[in-house]
C-alpha positions in Angstrom: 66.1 -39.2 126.3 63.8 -38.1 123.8 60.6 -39.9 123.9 59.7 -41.5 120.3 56.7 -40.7 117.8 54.1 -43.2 116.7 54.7 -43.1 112.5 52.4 -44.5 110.4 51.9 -45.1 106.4 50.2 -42.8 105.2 51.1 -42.9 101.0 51.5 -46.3 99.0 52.6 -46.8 95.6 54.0 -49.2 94.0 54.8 -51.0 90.7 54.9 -54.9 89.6 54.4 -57.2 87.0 51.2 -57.5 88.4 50.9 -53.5 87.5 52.0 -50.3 87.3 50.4 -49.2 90.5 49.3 -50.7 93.6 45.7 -50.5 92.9 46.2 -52.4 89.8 48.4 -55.4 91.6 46.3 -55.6 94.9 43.1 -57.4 93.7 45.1 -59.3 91.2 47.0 -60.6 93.9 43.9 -61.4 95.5 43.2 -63.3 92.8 45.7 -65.5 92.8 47.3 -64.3 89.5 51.3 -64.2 88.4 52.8 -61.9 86.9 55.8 -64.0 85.5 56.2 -64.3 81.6 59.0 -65.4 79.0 61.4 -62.5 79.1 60.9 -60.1 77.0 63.4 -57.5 77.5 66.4 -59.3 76.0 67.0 -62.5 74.3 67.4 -65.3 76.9 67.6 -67.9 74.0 70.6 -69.4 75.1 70.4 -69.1 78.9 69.3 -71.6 81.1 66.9 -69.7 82.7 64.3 -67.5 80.5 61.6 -65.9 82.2 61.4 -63.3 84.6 59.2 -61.1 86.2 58.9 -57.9 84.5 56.5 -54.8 84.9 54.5 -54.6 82.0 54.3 -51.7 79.1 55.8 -49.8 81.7 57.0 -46.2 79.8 59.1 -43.8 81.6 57.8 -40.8 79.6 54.5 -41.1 81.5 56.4 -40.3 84.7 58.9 -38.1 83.0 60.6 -36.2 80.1 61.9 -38.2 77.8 65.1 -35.8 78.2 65.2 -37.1 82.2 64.8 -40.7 81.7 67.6 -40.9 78.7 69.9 -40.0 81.5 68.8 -42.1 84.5 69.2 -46.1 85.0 65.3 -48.2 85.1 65.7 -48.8 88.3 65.6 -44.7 89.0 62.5 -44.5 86.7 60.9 -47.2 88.9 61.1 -45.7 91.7 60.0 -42.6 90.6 56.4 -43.9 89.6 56.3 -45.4 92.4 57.0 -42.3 94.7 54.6 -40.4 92.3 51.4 -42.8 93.3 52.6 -42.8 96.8 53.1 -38.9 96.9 49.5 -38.7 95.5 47.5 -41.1 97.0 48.8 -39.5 100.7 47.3 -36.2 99.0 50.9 -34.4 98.9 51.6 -32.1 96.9 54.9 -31.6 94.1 57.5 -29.7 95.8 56.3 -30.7 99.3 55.3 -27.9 101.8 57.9 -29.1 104.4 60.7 -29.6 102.5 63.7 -29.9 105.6 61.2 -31.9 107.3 60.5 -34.3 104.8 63.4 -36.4 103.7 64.0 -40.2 101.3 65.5 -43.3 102.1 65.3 -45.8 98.7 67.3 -48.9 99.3 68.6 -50.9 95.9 69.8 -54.5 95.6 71.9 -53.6 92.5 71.2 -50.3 91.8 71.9 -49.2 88.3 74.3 -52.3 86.9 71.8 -52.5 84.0 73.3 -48.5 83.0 76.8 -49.6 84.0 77.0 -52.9 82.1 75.2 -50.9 79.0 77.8 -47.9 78.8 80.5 -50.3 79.5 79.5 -52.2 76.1 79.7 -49.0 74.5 83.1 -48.3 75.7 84.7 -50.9 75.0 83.4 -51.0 71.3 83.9 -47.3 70.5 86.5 -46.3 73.2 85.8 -43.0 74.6 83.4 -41.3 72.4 81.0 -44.3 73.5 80.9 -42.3 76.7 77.5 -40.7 78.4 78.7 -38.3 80.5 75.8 -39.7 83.2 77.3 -43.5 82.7 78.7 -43.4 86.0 76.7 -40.7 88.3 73.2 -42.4 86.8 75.1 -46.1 88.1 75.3 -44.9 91.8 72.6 -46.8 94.0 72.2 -43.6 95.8 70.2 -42.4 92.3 67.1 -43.5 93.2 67.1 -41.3 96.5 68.1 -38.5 94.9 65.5 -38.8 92.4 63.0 -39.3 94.6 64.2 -35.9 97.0 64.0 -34.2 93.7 60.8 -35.3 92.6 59.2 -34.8 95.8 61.3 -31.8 96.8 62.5 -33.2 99.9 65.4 -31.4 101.5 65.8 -33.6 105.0 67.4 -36.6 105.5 68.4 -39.0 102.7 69.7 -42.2 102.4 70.4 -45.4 101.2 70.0 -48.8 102.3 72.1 -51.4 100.1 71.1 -54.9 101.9 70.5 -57.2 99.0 66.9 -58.6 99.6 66.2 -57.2 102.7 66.8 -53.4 101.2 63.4 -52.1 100.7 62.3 -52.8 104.3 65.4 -51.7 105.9 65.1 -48.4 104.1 61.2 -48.4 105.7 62.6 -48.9 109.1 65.4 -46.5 108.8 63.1 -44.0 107.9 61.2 -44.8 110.7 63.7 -44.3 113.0 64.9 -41.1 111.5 61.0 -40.1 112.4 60.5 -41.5 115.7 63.1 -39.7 117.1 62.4 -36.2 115.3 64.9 -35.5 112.3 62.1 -35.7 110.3 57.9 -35.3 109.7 57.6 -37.5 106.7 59.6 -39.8 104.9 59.1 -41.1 101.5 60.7 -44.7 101.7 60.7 -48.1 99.9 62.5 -49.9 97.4 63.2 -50.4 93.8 65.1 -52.8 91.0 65.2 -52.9 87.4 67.6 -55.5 86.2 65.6 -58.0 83.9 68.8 -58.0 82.1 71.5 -61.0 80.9 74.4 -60.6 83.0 72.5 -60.8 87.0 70.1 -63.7 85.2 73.3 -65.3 84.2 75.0 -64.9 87.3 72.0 -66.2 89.4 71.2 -68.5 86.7 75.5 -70.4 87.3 74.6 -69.9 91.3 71.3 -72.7 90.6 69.3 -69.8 92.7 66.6 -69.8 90.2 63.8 -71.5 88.6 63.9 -73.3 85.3 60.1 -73.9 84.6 60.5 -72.0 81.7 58.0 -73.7 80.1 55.1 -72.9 83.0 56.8 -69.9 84.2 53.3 -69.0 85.7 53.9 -72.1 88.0 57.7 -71.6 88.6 57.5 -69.6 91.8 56.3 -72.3 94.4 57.3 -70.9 97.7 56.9 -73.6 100.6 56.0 -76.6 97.8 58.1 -79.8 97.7 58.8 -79.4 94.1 60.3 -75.7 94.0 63.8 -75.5 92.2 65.0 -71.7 93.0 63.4 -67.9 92.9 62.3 -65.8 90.3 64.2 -62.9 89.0 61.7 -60.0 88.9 61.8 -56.0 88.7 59.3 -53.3 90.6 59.4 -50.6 92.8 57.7 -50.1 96.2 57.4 -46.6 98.2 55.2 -45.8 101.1 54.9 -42.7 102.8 55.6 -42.3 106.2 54.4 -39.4 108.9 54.7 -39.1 112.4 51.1 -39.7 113.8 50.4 -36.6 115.2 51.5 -34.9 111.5 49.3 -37.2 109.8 46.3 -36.6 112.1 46.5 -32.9 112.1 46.2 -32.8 108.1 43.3 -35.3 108.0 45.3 -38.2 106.1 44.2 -41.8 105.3 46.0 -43.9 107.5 47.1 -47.4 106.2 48.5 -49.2 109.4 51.2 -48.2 112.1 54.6 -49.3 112.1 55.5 -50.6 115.9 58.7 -52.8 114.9 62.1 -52.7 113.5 64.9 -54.7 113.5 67.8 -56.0 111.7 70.6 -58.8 112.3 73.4 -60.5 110.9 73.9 -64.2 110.6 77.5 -63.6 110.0 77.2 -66.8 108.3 77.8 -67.2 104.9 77.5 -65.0 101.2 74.9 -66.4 100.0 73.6 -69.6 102.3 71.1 -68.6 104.8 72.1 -70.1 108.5 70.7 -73.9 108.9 69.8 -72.9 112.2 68.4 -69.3 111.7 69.8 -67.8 114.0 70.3 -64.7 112.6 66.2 -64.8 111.1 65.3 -65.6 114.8 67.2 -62.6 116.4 65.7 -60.1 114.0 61.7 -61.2 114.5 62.7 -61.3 118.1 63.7 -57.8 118.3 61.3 -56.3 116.1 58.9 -57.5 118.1 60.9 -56.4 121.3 60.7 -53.1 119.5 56.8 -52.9 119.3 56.4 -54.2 122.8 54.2 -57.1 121.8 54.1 -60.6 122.4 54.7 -63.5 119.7 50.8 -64.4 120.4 50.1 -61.0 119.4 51.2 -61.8 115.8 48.0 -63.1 113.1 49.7 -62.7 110.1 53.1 -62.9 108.3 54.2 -61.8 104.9 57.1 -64.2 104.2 60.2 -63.6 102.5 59.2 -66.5 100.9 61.3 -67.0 97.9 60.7 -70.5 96.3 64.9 -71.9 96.9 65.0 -75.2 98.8 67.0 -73.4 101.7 65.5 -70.5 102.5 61.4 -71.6 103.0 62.9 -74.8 105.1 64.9 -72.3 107.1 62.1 -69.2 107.6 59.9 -72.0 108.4 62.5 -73.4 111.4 63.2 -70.0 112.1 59.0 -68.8 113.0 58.7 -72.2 114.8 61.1 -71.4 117.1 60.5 -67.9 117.8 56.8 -68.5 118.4 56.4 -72.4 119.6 53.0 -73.7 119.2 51.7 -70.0 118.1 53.3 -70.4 114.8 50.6 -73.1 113.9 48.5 -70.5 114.4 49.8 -68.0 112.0 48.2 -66.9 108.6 51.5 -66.5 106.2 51.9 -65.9 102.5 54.1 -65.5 100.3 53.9 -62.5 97.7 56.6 -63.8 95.3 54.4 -66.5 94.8 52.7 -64.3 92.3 55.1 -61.5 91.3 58.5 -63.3 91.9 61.7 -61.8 93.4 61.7 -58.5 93.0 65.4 -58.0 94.9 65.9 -54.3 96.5 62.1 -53.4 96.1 60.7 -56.8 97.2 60.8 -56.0 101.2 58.9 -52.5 100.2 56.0 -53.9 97.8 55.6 -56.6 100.7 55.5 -53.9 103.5 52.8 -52.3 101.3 50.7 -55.5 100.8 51.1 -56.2 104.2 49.4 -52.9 104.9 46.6 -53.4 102.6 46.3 -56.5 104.4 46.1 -55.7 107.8 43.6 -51.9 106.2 41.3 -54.5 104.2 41.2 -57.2 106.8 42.2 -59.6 103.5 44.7 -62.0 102.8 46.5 -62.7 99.9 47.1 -66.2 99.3 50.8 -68.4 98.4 49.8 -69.8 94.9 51.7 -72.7 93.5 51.4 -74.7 97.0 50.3 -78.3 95.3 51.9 -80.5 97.5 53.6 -79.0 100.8 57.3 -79.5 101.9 56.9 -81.3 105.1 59.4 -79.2 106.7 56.9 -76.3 105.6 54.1 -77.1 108.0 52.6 -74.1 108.5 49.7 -72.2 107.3 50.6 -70.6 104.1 47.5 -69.3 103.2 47.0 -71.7 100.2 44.8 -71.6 97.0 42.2 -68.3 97.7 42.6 -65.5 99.7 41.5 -65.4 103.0 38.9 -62.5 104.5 40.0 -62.2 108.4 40.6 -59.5 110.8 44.3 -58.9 111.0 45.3 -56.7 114.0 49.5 -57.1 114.0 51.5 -58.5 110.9 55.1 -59.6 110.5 57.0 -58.3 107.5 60.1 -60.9 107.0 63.2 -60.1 104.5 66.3 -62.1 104.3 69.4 -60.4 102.0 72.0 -62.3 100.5 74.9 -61.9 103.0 73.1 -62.3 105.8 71.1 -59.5 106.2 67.9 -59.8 108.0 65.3 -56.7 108.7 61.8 -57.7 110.3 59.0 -55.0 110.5 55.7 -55.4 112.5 52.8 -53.5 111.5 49.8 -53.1 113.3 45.8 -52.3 112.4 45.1 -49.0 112.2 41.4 -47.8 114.8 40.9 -44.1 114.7 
């Protein structure tokens, strides 16, 4: 058997509604600031829910031609900024020197619906000369990837996770798999979503998944408070570089933290209800930590899925108590959709890439809106301020409509 690689992150980049990169959301996060606002990208007059998350004065034509981002969906031009900060701040250059040994995994939520539903419109007002010749190639969730490869110039393995919520760190742990076991040197992974449009709003909106503070939409994501009443729709993009240790060494880069963990499960329980029980939440910390060959008392920190819905904090809350006992009143957790809302298929990447910012700063961010604690949310949510503390290993916890669950741990990088 093959003996596996150390991979660690190497590249981060990201954008938010705290930002449009990483260095411009990390010390507002810090802060304690949020990111969500009345929509602006439509008019939500008449639904039930109006506000959103949304990444502000973002422009595609800084990132590209205005010729390339006519013909691709937002949530393709997200994730190309983000790979662009990522690919830069790992000091990579544009086509990469290893091209068959560098390859892409981008998972999406929804991919391009927001392109879909659009040229649909136009079809069925004008018939077929409404027609882009891209409307359906530029829908595929598999866009992102390949617009990442071709930005980057990676010719090695791509792919595409498709996990609802969970997509962004199962595409980080796929691509660290696809390292660890040699198919490839680096991987630029991560997530992205850009649908701050009517018809998912709508649909969430008939589902009661989401908030309706629309009047103090900067208080409306309360993750782990007694008086939250759903998520926040949001949009971003997430990507992180990953290189196998000894890659990254030889070419002198900034290492961000190591990934030692992955993991996914099913609860094979319901669409869109997370298990009571958390069974399937349970199995996938378990393994992931199974998979790094560490201890529940080795875990300081976790980055919560955290979404603000009555189910899911009660249940991620059950679900850490019984994987670590007593330990788990020892944990540091927050919740980063606190502040930037749900973010969908990039949320599990933007949260992999605070977490290591967290674990390289030795700085916690906190869970804002906590004024007056669920009591079946006991724990240590990191409240109010951020916290300055040595972190050493760190939990990354996404949950996907459907059932899907993918846990990462990440541990301090010492030279």
């Amino acid at each position: 058997m093959t003996e596996r690689r150390r991979v660690v992150i190497t590249g981060l980049g990201s954008l938010t509604p705290l930002g449009l990169s990483i260095t411009e959301t990390w010390p507002r996060l810090l802060a304690g600031e949020s990111g969500i606002r009345p929509i602006q990208r439509f008019d939500a007059s008449e639904l039930p829910v109006r506000i959103a998350g949304e990444v502000p004065d973002f422009d595609p034509k800084r990132y590209m031609s205005r010729k390339e981002a006519r013909r691709m969906a937002r949530v393709s031009q997200l994730a190309i900024a983000a790979a662009q900060e990522a690919l830069s701040d790992a000091g990579l250059s544009t086509p990469v020197a290893e091209p068959e040994r560098t390859g892409t995994a981008i998972g999406v939520g929804m991919g391009g619906l927001d392109w879909a539903l659009d040229h649909s419109r136009s079809f069925w007002k004008r018939g077929i000369h409404g027609m882009n010749p891209f409307a359906l190639a530029s829908s595929l969730p598999n866009m992102p990837s390949y617009h990442v490869s071709l930005l980057a110039g990676a010719q090695g393995p791509i792919t595409t996770p498709v996990a609802a919520c969970a997509s962004g760190s199962q595409a980080i742990g796929e691509a660290v798999e696809l390292i660890r076991y040699g198919r490839a040197d680096t991987m630029l992974a991560g997530g992205a979503e850009g649908l701050v449009v009517d018809v998912p709003i709508a649909g969430f909106a008939v589902m009661h998944a989401l908030s309706t503070r629309n009047d103090e939409p900067q208080r409306a994501s309360r993750p782990f408070d007694r008086d939250r009443d759903g998520f926040v729709f949001a949009e971003g993009a997430g990507v992180v570089v990953l290189e196998a240790l000894e890659h990254a060494l030889a070419r002198g880069a900034t290492i961000y933290a190591e990934v030692t963990g992955y993991a996914t499960s099913s609860d094979a329980y319901h669409i869109a209800r997370p298990d009571p029980e958390a069974q399937g939440a349970q199995r996938a910390i378990r393994w992931a930590m199974e998979d790094a060959g560490i201890a529940p008392e080795a875990v300081d920190y976790v980055n919560a899925h955290g979404t603000s819905t009555p189910l899911n904090d009660v249940t991620e809350t059950y679900a850490l108590k019984q994987v670590f006992g007593e330990h788990a009143y020892k944990l540091a957790i927050s919740a980063t959709k606190s502040m930037i809302g749900h973010t969908m298929g990039a949320a599990g990447a933007i949260e992999t890439i605070v977490t290591a910012l967290t674990l390289h700063h030795g700085v916690i961010h906190p869970t804002i809106n906590l004024e007056h604690p669920d009591p079946q949310c006991d724990l240590d949510y990191v409240p109010g301020d951020a916290r300055h503390t040595k972190v050493n290993v760190a939990l990354k916890n996404a949950f996907g409509f459907g059932g899907q669950n993918a846990c990462l741990i990440l541990q301090r990088w010492e030279s």
